[in-house]
C-alpha positions as CSV (number, residue, x, y, z in Angstrom):
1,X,0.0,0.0,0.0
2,X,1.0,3.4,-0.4
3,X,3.8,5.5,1.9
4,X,1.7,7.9,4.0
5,X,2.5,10.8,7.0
6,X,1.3,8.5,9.4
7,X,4.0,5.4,8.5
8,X,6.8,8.2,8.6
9,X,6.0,9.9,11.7
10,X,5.4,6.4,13.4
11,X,8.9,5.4,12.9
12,X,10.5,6.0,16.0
13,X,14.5,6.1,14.5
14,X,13.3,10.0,12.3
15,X,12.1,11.3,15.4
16,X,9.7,13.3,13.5
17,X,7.1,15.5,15.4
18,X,4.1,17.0,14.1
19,X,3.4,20.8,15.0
20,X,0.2,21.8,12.5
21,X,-2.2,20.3,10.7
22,X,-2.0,16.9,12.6
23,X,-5.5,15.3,11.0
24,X,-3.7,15.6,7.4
25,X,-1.1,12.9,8.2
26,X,-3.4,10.5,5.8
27,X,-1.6,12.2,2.9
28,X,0.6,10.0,0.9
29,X,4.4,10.6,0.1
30,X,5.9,10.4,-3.2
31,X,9.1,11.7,-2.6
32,X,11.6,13.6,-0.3
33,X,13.6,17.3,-0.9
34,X,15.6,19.5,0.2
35,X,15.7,23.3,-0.6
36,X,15.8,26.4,0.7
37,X,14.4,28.1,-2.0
38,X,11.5,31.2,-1.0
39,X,9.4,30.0,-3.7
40,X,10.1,26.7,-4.6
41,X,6.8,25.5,-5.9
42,X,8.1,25.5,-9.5
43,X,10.4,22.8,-8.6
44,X,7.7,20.2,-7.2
45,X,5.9,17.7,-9.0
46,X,3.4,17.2,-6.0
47,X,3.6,14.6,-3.0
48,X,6.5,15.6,-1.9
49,X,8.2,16.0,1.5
50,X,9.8,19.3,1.4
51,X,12.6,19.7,3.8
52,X,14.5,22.9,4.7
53,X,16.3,24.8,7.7
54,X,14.4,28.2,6.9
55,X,17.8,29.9,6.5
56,X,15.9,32.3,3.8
57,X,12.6,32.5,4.8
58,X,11.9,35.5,7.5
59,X,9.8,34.5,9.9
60,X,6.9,37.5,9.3
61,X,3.4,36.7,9.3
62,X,3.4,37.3,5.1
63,X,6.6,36.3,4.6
64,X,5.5,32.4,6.0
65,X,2.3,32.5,4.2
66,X,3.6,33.2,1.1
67,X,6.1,30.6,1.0
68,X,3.6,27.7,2.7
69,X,1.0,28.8,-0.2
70,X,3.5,28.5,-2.9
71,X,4.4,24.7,-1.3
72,X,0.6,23.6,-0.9
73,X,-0.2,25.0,-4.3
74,X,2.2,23.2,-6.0
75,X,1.0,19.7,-4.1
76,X,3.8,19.5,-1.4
77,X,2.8,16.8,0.9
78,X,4.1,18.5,4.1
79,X,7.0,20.5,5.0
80,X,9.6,19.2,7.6
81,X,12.0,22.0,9.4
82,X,14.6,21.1,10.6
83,X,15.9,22.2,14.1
84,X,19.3,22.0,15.8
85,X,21.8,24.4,18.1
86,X,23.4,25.4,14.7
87,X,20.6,26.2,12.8
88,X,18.4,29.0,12.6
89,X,15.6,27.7,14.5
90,X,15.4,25.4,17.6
91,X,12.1,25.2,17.6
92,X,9.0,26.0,15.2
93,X,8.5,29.4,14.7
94,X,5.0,31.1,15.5
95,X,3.9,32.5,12.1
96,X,5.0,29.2,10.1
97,X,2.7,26.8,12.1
98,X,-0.1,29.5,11.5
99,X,0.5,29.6,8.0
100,X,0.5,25.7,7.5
101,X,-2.5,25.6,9.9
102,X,-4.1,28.4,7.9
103,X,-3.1,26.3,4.4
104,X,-3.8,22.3,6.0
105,X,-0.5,21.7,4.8
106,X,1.3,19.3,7.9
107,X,4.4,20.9,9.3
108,X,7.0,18.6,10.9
109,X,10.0,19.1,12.7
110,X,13.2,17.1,12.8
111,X,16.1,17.0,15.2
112,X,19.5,17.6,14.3
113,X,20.8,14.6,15.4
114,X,18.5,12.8,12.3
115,X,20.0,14.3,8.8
116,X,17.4,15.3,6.2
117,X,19.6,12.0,4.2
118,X,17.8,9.8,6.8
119,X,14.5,10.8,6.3
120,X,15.2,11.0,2.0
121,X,16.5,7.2,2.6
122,X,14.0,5.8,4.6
123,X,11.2,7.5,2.2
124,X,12.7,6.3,-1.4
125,X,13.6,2.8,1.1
126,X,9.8,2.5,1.4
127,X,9.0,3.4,-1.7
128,X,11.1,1.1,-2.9
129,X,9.4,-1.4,-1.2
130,X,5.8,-0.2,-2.2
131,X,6.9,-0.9,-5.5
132,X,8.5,-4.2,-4.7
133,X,5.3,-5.5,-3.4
134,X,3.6,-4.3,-6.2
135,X,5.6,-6.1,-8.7
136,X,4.9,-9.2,-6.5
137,X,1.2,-8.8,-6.7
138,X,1.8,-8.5,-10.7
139,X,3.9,-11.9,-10.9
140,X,1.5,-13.6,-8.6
141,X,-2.1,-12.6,-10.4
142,X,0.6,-13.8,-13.4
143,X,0.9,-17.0,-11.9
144,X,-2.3,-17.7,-10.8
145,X,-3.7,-16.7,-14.3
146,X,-1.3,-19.1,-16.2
147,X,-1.9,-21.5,-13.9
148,X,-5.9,-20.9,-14.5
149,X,-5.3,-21.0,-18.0
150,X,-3.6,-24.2,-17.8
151,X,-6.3,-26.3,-15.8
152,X,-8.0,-27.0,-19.2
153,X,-11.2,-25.4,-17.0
154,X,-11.8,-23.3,-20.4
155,X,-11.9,-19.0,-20.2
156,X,-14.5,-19.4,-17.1
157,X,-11.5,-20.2,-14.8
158,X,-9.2,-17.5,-16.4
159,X,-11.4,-15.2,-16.1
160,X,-12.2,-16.3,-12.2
161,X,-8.8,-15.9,-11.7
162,X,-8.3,-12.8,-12.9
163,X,-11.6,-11.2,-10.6
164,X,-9.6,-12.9,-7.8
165,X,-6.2,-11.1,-8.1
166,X,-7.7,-7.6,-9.2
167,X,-11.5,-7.3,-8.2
168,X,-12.7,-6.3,-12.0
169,X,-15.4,-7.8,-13.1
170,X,-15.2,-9.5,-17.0
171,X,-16.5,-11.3,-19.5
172,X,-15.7,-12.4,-23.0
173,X,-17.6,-12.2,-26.1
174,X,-18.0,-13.7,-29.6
175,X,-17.7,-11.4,-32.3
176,X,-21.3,-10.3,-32.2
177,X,-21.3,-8.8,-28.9
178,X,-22.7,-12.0,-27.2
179,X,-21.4,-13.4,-24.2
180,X,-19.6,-16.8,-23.9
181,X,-17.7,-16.6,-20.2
182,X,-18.2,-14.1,-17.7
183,X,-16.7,-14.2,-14.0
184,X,-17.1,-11.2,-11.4
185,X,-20.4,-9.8,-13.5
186,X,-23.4,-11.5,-11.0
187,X,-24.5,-9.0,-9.2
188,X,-24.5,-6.6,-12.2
189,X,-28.1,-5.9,-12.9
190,X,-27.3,-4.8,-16.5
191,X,-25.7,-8.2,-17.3
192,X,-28.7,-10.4,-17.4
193,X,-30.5,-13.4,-19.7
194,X,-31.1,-10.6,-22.6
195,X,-26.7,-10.4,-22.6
196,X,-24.8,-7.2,-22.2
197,X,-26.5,-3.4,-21.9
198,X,-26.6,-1.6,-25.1
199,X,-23.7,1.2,-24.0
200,X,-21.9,-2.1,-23.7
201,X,-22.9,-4.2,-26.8
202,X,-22.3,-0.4,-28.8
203,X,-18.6,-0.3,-27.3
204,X,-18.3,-3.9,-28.6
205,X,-19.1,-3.5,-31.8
206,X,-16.8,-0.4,-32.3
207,X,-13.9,-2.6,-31.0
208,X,-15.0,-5.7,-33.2
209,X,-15.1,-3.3,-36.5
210,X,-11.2,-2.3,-35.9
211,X,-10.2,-6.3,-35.9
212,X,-7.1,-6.7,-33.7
213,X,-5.9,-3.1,-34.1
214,X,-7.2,-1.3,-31.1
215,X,-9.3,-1.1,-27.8
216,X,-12.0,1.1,-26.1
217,X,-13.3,2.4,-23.2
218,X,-15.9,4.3,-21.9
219,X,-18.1,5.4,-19.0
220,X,-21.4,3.1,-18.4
221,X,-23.7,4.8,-16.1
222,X,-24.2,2.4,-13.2
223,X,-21.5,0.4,-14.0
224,X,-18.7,2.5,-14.5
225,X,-15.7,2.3,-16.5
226,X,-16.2,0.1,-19.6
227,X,-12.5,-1.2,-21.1
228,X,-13.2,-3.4,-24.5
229,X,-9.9,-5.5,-25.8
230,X,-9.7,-7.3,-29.0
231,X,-8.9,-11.0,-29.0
232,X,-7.1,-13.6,-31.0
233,X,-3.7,-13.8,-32.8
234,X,-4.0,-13.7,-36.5
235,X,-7.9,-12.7,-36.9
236,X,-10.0,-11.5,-34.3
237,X,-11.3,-14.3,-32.3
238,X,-13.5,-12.7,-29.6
239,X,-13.7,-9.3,-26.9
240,X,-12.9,-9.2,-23.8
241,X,-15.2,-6.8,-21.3
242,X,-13.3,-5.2,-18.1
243,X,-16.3,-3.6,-16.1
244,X,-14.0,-1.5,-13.2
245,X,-11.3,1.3,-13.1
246,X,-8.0,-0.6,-13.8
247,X,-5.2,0.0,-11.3
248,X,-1.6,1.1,-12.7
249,X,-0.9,-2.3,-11.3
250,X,-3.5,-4.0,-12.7
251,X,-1.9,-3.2,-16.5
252,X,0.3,-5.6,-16.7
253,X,-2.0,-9.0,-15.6
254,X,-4.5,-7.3,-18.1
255,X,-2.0,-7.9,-21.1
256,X,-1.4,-11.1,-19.9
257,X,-5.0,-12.2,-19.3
258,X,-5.4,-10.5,-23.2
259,X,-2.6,-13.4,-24.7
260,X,-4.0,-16.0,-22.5
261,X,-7.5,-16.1,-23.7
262,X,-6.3,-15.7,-27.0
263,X,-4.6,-18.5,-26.5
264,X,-7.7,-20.3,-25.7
265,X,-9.9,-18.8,-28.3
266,X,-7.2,-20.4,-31.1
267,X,-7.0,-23.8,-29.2
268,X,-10.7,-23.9,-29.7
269,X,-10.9,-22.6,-32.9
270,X,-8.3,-25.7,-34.0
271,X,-10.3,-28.1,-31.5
272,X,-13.7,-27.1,-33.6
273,X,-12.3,-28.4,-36.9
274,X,-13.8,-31.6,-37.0
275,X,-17.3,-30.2,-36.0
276,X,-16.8,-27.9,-39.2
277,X,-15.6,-30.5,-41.4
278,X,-18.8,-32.2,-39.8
279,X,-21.3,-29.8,-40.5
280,X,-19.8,-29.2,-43.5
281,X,-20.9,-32.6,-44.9
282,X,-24.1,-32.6,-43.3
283,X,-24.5,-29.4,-45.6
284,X,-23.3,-31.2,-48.5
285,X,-26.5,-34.0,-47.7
286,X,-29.2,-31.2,-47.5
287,X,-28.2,-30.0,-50.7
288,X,-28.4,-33.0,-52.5
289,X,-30.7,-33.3,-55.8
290,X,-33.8,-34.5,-55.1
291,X,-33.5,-34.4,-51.4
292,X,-37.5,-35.0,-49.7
293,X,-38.7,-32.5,-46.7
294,X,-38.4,-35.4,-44.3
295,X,-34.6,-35.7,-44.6
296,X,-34.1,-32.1,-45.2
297,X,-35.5,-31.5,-41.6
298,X,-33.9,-34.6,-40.3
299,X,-30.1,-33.3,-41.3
300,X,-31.3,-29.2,-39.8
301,X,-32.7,-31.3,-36.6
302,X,-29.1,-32.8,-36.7
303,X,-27.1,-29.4,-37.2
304,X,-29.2,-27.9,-34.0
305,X,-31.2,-25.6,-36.3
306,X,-34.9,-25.7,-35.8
307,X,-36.4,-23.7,-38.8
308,X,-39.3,-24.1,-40.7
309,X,-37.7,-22.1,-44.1
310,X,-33.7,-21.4,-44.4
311,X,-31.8,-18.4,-46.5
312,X,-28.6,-19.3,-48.3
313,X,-25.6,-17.2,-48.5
314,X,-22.4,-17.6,-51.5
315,X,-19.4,-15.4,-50.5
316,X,-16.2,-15.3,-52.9
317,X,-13.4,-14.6,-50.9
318,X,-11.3,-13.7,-54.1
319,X,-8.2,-12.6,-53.4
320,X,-7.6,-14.6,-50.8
321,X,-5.5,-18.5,-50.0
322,X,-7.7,-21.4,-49.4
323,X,-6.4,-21.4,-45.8
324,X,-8.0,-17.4,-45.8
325,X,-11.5,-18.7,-47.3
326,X,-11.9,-21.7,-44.6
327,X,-10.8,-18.9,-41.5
328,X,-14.2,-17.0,-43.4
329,X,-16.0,-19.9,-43.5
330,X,-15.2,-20.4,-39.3
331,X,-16.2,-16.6,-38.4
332,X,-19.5,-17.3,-40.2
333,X,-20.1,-21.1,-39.0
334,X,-19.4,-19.3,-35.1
335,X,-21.5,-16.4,-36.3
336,X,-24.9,-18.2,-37.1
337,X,-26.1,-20.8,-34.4
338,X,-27.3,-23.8,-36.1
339,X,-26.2,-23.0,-39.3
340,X,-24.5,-24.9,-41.9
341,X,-21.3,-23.5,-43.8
342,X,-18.5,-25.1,-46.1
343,X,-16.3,-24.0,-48.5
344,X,-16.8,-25.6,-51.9
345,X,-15.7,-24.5,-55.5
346,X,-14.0,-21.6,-54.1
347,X,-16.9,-20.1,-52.4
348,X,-18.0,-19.7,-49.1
349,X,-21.8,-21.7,-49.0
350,X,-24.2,-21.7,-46.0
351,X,-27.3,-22.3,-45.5
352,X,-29.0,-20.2,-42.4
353,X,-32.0,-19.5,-40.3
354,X,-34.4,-16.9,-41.7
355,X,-34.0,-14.7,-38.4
356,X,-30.8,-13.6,-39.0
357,X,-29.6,-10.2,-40.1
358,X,-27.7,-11.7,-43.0
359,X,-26.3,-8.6,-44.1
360,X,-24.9,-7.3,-40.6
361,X,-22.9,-10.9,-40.3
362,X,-21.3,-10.2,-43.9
363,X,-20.5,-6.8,-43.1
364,X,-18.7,-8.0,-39.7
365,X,-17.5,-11.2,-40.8
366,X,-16.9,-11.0,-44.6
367,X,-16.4,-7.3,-45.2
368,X,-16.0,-6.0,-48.5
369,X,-16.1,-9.9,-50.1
370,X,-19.0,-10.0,-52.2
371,X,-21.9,-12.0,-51.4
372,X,-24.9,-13.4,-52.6
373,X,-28.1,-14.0,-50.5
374,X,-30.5,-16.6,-51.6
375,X,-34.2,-16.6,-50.9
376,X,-36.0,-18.0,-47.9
377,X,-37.2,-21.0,-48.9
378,X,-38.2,-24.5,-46.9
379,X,-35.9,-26.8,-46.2
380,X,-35.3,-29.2,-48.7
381,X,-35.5,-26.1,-51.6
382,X,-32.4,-25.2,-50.3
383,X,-30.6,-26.2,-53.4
384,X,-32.8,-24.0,-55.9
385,X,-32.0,-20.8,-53.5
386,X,-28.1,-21.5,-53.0
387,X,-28.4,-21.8,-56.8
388,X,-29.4,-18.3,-56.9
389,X,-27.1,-16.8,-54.2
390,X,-24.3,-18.0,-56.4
391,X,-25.4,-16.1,-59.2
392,X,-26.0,-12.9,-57.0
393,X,-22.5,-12.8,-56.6
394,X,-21.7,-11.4,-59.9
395,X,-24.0,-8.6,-58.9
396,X,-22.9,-8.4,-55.4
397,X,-19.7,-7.7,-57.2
398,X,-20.9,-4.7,-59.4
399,X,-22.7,-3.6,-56.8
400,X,-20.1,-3.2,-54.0
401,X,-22.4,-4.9,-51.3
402,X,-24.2,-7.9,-50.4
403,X,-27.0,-8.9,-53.0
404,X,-29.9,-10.2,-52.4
405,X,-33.0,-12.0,-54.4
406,X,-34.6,-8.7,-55.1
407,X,-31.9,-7.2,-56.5
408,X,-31.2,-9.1,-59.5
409,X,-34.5,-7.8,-60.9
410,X,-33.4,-6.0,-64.7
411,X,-34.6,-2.0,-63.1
412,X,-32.6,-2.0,-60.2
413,X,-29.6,-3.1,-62.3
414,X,-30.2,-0.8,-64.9
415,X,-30.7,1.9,-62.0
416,X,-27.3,0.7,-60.7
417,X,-25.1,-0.1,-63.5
418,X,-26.9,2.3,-65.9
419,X,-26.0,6.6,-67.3
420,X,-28.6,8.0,-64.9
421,X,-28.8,10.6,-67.9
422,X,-29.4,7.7,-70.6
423,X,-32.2,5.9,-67.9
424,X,-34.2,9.2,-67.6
425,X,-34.0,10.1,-71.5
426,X,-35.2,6.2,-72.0
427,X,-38.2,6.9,-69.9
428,X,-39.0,10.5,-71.4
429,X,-38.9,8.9,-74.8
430,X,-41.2,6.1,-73.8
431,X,-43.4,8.6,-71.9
432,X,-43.1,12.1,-72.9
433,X,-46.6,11.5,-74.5
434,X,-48.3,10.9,-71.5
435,X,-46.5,13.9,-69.6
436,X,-47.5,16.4,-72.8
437,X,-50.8,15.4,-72.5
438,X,-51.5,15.1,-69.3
439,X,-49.5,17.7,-66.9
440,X,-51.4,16.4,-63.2
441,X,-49.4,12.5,-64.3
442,X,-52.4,11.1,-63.9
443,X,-52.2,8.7,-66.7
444,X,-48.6,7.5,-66.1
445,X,-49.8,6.8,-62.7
446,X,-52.4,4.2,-63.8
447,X,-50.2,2.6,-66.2
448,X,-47.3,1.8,-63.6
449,X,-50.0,0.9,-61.0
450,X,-52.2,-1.4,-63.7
451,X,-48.8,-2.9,-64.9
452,X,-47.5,-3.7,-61.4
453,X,-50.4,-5.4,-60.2
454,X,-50.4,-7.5,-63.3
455,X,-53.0,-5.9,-65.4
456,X,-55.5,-6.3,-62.5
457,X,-58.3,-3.8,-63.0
458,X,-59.4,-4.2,-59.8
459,X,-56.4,-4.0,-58.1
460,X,-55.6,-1.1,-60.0
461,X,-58.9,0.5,-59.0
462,X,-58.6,0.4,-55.6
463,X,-54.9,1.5,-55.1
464,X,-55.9,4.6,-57.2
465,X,-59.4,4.9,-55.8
466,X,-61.4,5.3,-59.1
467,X,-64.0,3.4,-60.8
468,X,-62.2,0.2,-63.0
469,X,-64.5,2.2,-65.9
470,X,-61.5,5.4,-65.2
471,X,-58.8,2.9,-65.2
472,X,-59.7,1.9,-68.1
473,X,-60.4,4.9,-70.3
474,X,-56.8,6.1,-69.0
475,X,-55.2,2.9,-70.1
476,X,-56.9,2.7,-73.7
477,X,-55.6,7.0,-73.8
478,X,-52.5,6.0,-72.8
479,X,-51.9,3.6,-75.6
480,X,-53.4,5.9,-78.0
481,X,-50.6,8.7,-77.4
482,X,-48.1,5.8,-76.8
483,X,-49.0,3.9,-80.0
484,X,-47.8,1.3,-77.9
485,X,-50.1,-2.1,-78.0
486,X,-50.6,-3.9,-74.4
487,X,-50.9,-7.1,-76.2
488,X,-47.2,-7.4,-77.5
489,X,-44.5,-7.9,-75.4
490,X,-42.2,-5.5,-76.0
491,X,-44.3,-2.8,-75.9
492,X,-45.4,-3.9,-72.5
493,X,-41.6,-4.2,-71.4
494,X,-40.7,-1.1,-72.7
495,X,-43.9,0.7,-70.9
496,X,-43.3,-1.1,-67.6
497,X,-39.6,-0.5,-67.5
498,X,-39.6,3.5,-68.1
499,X,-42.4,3.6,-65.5
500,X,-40.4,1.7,-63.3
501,X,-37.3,3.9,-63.5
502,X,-39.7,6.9,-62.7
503,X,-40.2,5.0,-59.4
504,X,-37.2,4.4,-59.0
505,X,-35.6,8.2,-60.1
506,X,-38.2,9.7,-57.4
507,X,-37.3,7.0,-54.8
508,X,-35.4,8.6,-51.7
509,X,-31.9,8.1,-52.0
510,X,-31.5,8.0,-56.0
């Protein structure tokens, strides 16, 4: 524990006495000097024992005040005079005890028989020893974290061990924010059965979007300081969660407690290589021609994945080594519970529940790789959706982000790929009758609604709320001025594609 007054006045071989501020001795003491400086504030770094003889200082009422307010403002810990039959003074003088009294700064005296060089010793002697016991506390919550580490009792005993030697609560996460060992965190309210608070989860995801290249921290209302460190060697493996202020002290076990749960995060990682290669073939059996809703749910009940309809996803990790596309095809088999992954013709295949957020996992897990996402579809139509995602992947490529199903339809491409100049001259061409004739865009309004719905006069009736009579006097106008014919089919792609980029050129965002 820290040097304070108290330990130095209470040895008895200083023969230090106390003549103001004596409920001040709780103070701790970073150093020892001498100087007989008038103002030597500027020289102090703060905590210091400031020793002199007063052969400067004139003992006036100001004079004392000045040069005690000076010491206390620069953070002295207490001044120590020094008396003898040779020195100026061979006892306290009057106006510096008021002054210290006035300032709380503890004013001490020392004989002359006891050199200032004893009491600089015996302070730097015990802070020598402060900091010996320090670095034993360090070595020990070492050991007994190696040790913990080395029980084979998994990242629950590390981290028990670590709450042991420092008192901060922890708790390490997956890659998604969600909690895999905790120790220390029971009595936190905020870390329940719904996993960690949001401030928490938020600081998580921050860390887990820099990989292994830095760490966070943060304030958490009721619990605190919030410290977030990466984990893993050569890809990022997990978080760890520090919920308490860190001691200087504490540092150092921290860096060791960060290398041995990596450690353990890469021995299971290796260890989980035959469950992959596992669920890797019982992917390879669901997507099987032919395969009959009975065994389709037989191999999900199998994989742990109860799900009435799956999604698929294709990722190309292009670019990369096959040893780089089966460490993606890990991250995403530990990302979604249940789920089925492999790596096969050089992509990344899996097929999922329908409740994830597929495109929040391939942001985290296969960032900037493009993707394909199938359709949801029941189990043993895997095959026809995978088949799909594949294809996506082309487009995922163009478009610089995860595809999905809906976004392989021709407008959106055209929207995407397409001279945003050429796409609105196409649809002025195919419409600029309509608009010349008909300023209030009433007729270009129920030709994209009649040809949306499928020709549905109905349907088209009620979405506009007119009589199916007004529908259809604007549709039979609109071919007029068109010259178009609804009954050949190019005429009717052409109308619904210009119509459909008018949608899509007014859409937010475009």
């Amino acid at each position: 524990m820290p040097l304070h007054l108290a330990d130095l006045v209470a040895r008895s071989e200083l023969h230090l006495s106390v003549v103001a501020a004596p409920d001040r001795l709780d103070r701790p003491v970073e150093a020892a000097h001498a100087s007989e400086l008038l103002r030597p504030g500027q020289w102090l770094q703060g905590g210091e024992l400031l020793m002199t003889i007063g052969l400067l200082l004139p003992m006036t009422e100001e004079a004392c005040r000045a040069y005690v307010q000076d010491c206390a403002a620069a953070g002295a810990g207490a001044l120590v005079l020094g008396l003898g039959r040779e020195l100026p003074y061979q006892e306290a003088p009057a106006p510096l005890i008021a002054a210290a009294e006035a300032a709380g700064l503890p004013l001490l005296t020392v004989p002359d028989e006891v050199p200032f060089i004893a009491v600089t010793k015996a302070v730097f002697a015990a802070k020598a020893a402060e900091q010996h016991r320090a670095l034993e506390r360090v070595f020990d919550a070492q050991r007994r974290l190696t040790a913990a580490a080395a029980s084979g009792r998994g990242l629950t005993a590390t981290l028990e061990a670590w709450v042991d030697a420092t008192g901060i609560a922890a708790a390490v996460t997956d890659l998604l924010g969600r909690p895999i060992a905790a120790a220390g965190l029971d009595d936190l309210d905020p870390f329940g059965p719904a996993g960690l608070p949001p401030a928490v989860t938020e600081l998580v995801h921050k860390v887990a979007g820099r990989g292994l290249r830095g760490s966070a921290s943060s304030a958490s209302g009721s619990l605190g300081s919030v410290e977030v460190q990466p984990l893993g060697a050569n890809r990022l493996r997990g978080l760890l969660v520090l919920v308490g202020t860190l001691a200087p002290n504490d540092r150092m076990p921290a860096s060791g407690l960060v290398s041995l749960l990596s450690l353990e995060l890469e021995r299971r990682h290796l260890a989980d290589e035959p469950e992959r290669r596992r669920r890797s073939a019982l992917l390879g059996r669901l997507l099987t021609e032919g395969v009959s809703a009975e065994h389709a749910h037989d191999v999900l009940a199998v994989a742990g994945l109860a799900s009435d309809t799956v999604r698929t996803v294709a990722v190309d990790p292009s670019g990369t080594s096959a040893e780089m596309a089966a460490e993606v095809a890990a991250d995403l088999a530990l990302a979604v519970p249940g789920g089925l992954v492999r790596v096969h013709d050089g992509l990344v295949e899996a097929v999922v529940g329908d409740n994830l957020d597929l495109i929040e996992i391939l942001s985290r897990f296969a960032s900037g790789a493009p993707a394909g996402i199938g359709p949801a579809v029941p189990p043993e139509a895997a095959t026809g959706s995978l088949r799909q995602a594949r294809a996506l992947v082309a487009v995922s490529r163009a478009l610089g982000h995860p595809a999905q199903t809906r976004e392989a339809h021709s407008a959106r491409l055209l929207l995407e790929f397409g001279d945003r100049r050429a796409l609105r001259g196409y649809a002025d061409a195919v419409l600029g009758p309509l608009d010349s004739a008909d300023p209030t865009g009433d007729l270009v309004r129920t030709l994209a609604t009649w040809l949306d719905t499928g020709g549905s006069w109905d349907e088209t009736s009620r979405r506009l709320a007119v009589h199916r009579h007004t529908a259809r006097n604007r549709i039979d106008k609109a071919m007029r001025l068109t010259g178009r014919n609804l009954d050949d089919g190019d005429d009717r792609f052409d109308l619904w594609l210009a119509t459909r980029i008018r949608q899509e050129m007014k859409a937010p965002g475009t």
